[in-house]
N, C-alpha and C positions, 0 to 999 in steps of 0.2 A: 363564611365563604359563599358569594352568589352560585347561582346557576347560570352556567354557561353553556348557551345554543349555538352550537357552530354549524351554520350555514344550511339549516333547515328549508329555508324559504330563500337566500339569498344566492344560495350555491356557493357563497365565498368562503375558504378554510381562514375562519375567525381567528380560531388559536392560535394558527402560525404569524395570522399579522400583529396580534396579540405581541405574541414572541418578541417580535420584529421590533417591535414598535417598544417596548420592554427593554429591547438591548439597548436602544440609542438610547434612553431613558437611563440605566443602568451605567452610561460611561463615564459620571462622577464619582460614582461610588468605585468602581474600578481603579479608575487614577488614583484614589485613596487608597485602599488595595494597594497597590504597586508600589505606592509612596511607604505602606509601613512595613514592607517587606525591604525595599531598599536599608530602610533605617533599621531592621531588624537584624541583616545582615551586616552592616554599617556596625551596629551596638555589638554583636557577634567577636567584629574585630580585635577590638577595645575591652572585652573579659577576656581575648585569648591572649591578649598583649597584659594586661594585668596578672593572670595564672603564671604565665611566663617568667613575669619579672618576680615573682613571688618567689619562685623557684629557682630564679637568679639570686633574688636576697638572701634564702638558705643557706647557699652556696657561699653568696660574700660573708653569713655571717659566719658560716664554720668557718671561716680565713680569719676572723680574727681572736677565735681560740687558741690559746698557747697548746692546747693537748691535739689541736689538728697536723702540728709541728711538731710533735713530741710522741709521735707513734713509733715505738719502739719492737725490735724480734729481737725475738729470743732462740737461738738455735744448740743443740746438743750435737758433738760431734758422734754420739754413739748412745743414743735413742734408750737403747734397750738395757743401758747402767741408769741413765738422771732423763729424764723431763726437764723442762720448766715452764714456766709462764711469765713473764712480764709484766709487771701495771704500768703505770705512766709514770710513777715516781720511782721508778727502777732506775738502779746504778750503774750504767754504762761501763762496757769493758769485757775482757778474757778471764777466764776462772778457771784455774785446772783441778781438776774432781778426780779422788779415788776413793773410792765405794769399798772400803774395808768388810763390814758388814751389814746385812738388811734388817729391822724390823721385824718383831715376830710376837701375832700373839702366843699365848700360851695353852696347848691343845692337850687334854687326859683323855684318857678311856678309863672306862670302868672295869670290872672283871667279869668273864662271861656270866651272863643270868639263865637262869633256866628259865623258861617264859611260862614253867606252867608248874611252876614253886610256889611255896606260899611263903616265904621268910621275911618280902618285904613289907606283907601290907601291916597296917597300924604304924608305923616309922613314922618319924619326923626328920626330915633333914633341914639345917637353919643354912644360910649363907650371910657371910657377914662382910660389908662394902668399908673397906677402910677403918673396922674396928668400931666405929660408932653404933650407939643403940638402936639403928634404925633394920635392926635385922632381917631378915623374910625368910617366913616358917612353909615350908611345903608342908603337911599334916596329911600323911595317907587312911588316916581312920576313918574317917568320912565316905570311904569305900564301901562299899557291900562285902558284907560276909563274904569269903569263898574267893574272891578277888584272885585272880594268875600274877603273878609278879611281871608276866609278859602286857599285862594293863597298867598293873599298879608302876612300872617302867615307863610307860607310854604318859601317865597322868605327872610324873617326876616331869617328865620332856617339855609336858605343855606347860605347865605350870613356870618353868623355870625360863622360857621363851615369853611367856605374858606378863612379865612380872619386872622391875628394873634390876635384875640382878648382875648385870655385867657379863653374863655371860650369853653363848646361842648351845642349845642341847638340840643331837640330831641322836639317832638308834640306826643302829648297824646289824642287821641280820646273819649272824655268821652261820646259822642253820634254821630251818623249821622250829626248833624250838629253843633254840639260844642267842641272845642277845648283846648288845654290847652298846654302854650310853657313852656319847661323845661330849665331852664340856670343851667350850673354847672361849677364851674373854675375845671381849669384842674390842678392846682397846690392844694396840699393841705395845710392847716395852716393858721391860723388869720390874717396872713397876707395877704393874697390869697382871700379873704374874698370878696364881691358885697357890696356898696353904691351904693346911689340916690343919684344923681347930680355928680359933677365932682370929684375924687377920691383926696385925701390930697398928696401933692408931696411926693414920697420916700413910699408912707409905703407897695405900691406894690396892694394895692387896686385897685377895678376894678368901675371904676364910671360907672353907669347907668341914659342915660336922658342926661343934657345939656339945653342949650339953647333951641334948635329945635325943642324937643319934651322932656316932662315928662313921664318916665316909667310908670306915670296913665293912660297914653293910650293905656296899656295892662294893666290896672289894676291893676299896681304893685306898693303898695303903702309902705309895709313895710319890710322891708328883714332885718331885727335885728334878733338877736338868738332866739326871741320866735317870731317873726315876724309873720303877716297874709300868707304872700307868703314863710317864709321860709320854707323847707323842712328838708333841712338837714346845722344846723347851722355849718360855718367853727372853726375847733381847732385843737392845738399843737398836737403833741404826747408827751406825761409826763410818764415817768420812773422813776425808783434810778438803782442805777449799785452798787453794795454794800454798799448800802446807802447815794449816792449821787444822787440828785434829775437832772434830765437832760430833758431840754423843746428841741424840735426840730418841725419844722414846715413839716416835713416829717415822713412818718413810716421806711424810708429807712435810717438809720444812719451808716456813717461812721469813724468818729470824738471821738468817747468816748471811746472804746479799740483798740490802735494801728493795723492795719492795720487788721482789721475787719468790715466786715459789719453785719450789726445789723437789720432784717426786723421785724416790730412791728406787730402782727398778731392782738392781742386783748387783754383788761384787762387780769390782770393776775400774777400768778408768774411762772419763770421758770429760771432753775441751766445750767447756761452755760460753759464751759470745752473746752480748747484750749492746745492743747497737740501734741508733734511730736509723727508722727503717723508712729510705728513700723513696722507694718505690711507691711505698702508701701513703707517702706525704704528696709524691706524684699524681696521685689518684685523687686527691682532694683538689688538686688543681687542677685536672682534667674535668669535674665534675663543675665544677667554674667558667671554663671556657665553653664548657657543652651549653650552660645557661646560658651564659652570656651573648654566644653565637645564636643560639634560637633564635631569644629576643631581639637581636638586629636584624637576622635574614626574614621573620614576620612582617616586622615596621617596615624593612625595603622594599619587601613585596607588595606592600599595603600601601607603599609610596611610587613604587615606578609607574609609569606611564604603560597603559597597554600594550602590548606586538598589534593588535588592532588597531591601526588609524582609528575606524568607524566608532569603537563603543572609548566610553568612559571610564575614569577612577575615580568616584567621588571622593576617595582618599589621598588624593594623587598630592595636593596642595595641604591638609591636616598641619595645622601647626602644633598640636600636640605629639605627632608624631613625629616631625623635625625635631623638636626637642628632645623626643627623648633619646631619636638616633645622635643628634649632637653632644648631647652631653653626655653617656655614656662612653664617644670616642674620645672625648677631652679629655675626660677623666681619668680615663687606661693609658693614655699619655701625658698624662700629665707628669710631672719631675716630682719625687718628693727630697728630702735632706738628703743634701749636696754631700754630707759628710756624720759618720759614717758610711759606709756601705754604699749599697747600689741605689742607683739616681733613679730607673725606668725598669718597666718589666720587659723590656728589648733585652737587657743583659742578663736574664735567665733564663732567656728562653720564650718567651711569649711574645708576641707582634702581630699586630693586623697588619695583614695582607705583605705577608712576608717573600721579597722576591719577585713579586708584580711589579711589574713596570708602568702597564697599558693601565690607561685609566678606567677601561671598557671592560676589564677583566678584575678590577678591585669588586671585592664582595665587603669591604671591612669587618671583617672575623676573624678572631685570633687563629693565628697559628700557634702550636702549643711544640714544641723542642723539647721533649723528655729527655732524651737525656745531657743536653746542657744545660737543665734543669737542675737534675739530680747533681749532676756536678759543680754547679755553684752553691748547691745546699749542700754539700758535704763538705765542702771548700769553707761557709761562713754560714753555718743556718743563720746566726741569728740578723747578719746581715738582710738576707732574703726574709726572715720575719719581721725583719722595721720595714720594707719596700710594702709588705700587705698588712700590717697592722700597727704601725708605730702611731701612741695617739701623739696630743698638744705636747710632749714633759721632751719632746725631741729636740735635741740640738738648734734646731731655727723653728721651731715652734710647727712645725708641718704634722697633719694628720699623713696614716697611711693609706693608699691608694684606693683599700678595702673600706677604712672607715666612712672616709669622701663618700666612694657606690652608696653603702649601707644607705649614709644621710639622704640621698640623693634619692633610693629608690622608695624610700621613704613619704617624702614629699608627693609623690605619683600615688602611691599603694595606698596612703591610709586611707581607713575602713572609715573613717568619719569626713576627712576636707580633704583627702590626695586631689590631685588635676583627675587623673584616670576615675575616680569613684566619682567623682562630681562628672565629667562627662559621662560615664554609665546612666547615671540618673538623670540626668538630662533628655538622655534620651529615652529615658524611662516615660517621662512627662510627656514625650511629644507622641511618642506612640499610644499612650492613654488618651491625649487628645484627641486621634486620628479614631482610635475607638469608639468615642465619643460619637464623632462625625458619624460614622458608619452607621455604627447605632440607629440614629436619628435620622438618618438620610433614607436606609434600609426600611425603617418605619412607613416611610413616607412612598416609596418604591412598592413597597404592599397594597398602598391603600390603590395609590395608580392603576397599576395592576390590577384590583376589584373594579378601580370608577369603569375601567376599557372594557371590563366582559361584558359589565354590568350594560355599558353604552351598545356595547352591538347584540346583546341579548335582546338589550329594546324592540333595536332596529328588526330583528330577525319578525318581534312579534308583531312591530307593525305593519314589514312585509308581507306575514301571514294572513292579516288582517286585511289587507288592501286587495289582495289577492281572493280572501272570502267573498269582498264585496265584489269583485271583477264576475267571480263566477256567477255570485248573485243576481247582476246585473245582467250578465250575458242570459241569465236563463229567463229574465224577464220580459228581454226585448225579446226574444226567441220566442215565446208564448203572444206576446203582442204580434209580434210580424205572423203569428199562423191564425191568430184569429180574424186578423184584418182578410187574410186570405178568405179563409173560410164567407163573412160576411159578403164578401165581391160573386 
C-alpha cells in the first residue's frame, strides 16, 4: 500500500476525489454485483420449487401404497374388559367379546422368617424350569459364618431376581424382625404355574425344592389353588369371540382374529369393531393436496406479473415454469378408465378451483371435499384406489392419476438430468462465472486505486517543491533588491 498525502501543499481533499473518482471506476463491478444477486435470487426460486415438488412426490408416492388405503381402527365398546390393536392385514368386522376369565400369574409366600434366626444359612434351594437338567442352585454356604436368616433371605431374593429362573422375589416386612419372601412366575397361565419338588417335563412348570433342600425350609408347604402359601392361584384367560370359547395362557392374544391383538383387561363383555378407517385415509389425501397446492401457488407467484407497472419479473415468462404449472393441472384432470369406477378426482371430491366462476379469482388449487370423499370411499374403496393408483394391467390399459404425477415429477426432480436440477446448475455455472469477473475486475480496481494516490501523492510533492523554490527565490531577489539599495 503507497503513501498517501492528502492535500499538504495542494489544499485539495485528495481522498475524497480518490473516492469519487473510485466509484465511477467501481460501476462494472457493481452491475456484476447486482447481476449475481438477481441470479441468486432467480436460482433461490427453482430449489424452492424443487423442495416442494419433492415433498409433493412423498405425498403421491404414499397414494400409491395399498396400506395408505388400508388404515384400519380398531375400537372396543368397553375399554376396560378387551383392548385391541389392528395391523394392516386385520380382519374387518364386529366381534362380540365375553371375558369369562383373566390371566394370572402364580403368586406364593413363604412362611414368616425370623430375620435374626439362623436356620437358613448353609441351605441349597434348586428350581427346576420344565423338568430339564438345566436346574439353578441358590447355595447359601458361601455366606459368612453367623449370617441372620433376615440376609441370608435377602441373598435368596437377589439371587432368584438375577438369574433366569421364571420367576420375580420381592420381601415383605411384616415387622422389625420378621419377614415374609414373595415368589411370583413371570409368565402367566396354568401352565406357568410353582410345584414342590422337581417340575413334570414339558408342562412349563416351575419346580420348588429338589434334593438339597425342601421348600419347608421356608415354610412353604402347599402352593395348590387354595394352598396355605398360595396368594394368587395361576389361570388361563377364557373368552368366546361370537361364541366360540378360547382358553390362552396369556391376557395378550394374537391368534383368534386375524391380525389383531386382543389385550384381556377383566371379566366382562365388550362389542369389538374393526373397520377401514376413513378418516385417516382422508388425511393422506389432504397431505396431497397440501403439496400439490404449494407447488402451484410458488410457480404462480414466480409467474405473475408485478402489481408494480414499474419493476420487473424475470420469471414472469420461465418456460420451465409453465410447464410445470401446465402439466400438473393436465394431469389432476386428466380421465383415467372409463370402466370400472371413477373416471376424475371431481367425483370424490377434489377440484381446482371449485365453484369459481371469475377467471380473476381462479388460484388453480385443489379444493379438497372430505367428506364426499369419505363417502365415496366407503361406498367403493377400491374404486377410488384405481382413480390414484391403478397401474398398466387396467381395463384400457391407463396408469392411475398418481402413477402419471410420480413419472412426471420425476422427470423435473432427478438428482442426476431432471429439467429442475440441470437449471439449478446452470445457474450454478453462471454465477461462478460472474465470480470469476469480480475477482479479476476487483484485482484490477486495487491497483487503480494505488496508481490515483500514488499520482496525487506526486503531485502534492512536486507542489511542495515548487513552492521551496518560490520561497527560495523570493528570498533572493529580496537580498538582491536590498543590496542594490544599499550600494545607491
Amino acid at each position: 500500500m503507497g503513501i498517501s498525502i492528502t492535500g499538504l501543499s495542494s489544499g485539495l481533499d485528495t481522498a475524497s476525489i480518490v473516492e469519487s473518482l473510485m466509484q465511477i471506476e467501481r460501476q462494472p463491478y457493481n452491475r456484476l454485483s447486482t447481476q449475481k444477486t438477481n441470479l441468486q435470487s432467480e436460482q433461490a426460486v427453482f430449489r424452492a420449487i424443487n423442495t416442494k415438488l419433492n415433498t409433493l412426490s412423498n405425498a403421491v408416492s404414499d397414494l400409491m401404497l395399498n396400506s395408505s388405503f388400508n388404515i384400519l381402527s380398531a375400537s372396543s365398546s368397553d375399554e376396560s374388559v378387551v383392548k385391541l390393536t389392528a395391523g394392516e392385514a386385520a380382519t374387518t368386522g364386529t366381534f362380540n367379546v365375553n371375558v369369562t376369565q383373566v390371566a394370572q400369574s402364580h403368586s406364593i409366600k413363604s412362611g414368616i422368617i425370623d430375620a435374626n434366626g439362623t436356620t437358613l444359612l448353609g441351605k441349597t434351594l434348586t428350581i427346576d424350569r420344565d423338568g430339564t437338567a438345566n436346574d439353578i442352585t441358590i447355595d447359601t454356604s458361601g455366606l459368612a459364618a453367623g449370617t441372620k436368616d433376615g440376609d441370608v433371605l435377602e441373598y435368596i431374593k437377589n439371587q432368584i431376581n438375577s438369574k433366569n429362573t421364571g420367576l420375580t422375589a420381592s420381601i415383605v416386612s411384616v415387622s422389625d424382625t420378621q419377614k415374609v419372601l414373595v415368589l411370583t412366575s413371570k409368565e402367566t397361565g396354568e401352565n406357568n404355574k410353582m410345584v414342590l419338588g422337581s417340575a413334570a417335563a414339558g408342562t412349563g412348570q416351575i419346580g420348588l425344592g429338589g434334593t438339597a433342600l425342601d421348600a419347608s425350609a421356608l415354610n412353604i408347604t402347599d402352593v395348590s389353588d387354595n394352598g396355605a402359601n398360595t396368594t394368587q392361584k395361576a389361570q388361563d384367560a377364557i373368552l368366546s369371540v361370537n361364541g366360540i370359547t378360547v382358553t390362552r395362557s396369556t391376557n395378550k392374544i394374537t391368534d383368534v382374529i386375524s391380525g389383531t391383538t386382543i389385550e384381556v383387561q377383566k371379566a366382562g363383555s365388550s362389542t369389538i369393531k374393526i373397520a377401514t378407517d376413513a378418516d385417516k385415509v382422508a388425511d393422506k389425501i389432504q397431505a396431497f393436496v397440501n403439496a400439490y397446492n404449494d407447488v402451484i401457488t410458488t410457480v404462480r407467484n414466480n409467474l405473475a406479473k408485478p402489481a408494480d407497472s414499474g419493476k420487473m419479473n424475470p420469471l414472469q415468462g420461465d418456460s420451465l415454469l409453465k410447464d410445470i404449472d401446465n402439466k400438473l393441472y393436465n394431469i389432476f384432470n386428466s380421465l383415467t378408465a372409463s370402466s370400472p369406477g371413477f373416471q376424475s378426482m371431481a367425483q370424490i371430491g377434489l377440484e381446482i378451483d371449485k365453484g369459481v366462476t371469475k377467471a380473476s379469482l381462479m388460484t388453480f388449487t385443489i379444493t379438497f371435499d372430505k367428506e364426499q370423499f369419505k363417502q365415496k370411499f366407503t361406498e367403493d374403496p377400491q374404486a377410488v384406489i384405481n382413480l390414484f393408483k391403478m397401474d398398466d394391467t387396467s381395463p384400457d390399459n391407463r396408469d392411475g392419476i398418481m402413477r402419471i404425477m410420480d413419472q412426471q415429477i420425476k422427470e423435473w426432480t432427478n438428482s442426476v438430468d431432471g429439467t429442475l436440477t440441470s437449471k439449478i446448475k446452470g445457474y450454478d455455472a453462471e454465477i461462478s462465472t460472474i465470480d470469476d469477473r469480480m475477482t479479476a475486475l476487483n484485482d484490477r480496481l486495487i491497483m487503480k486505486e494505488e496508481q490515483l494516490k500514488k499520482q496525487f501523492s506526486a503531485m502534492e510533492v512536486a507542489l511542495s517543491q515548487l513552492k521551496s523554490q518560490q520561497s527560495w527565490l523570493s528570498s533572493q531577489l529580496a537580498s538582491l533588491t536590498a543590496t542594490t539599495k544599499a550600494s545607491s
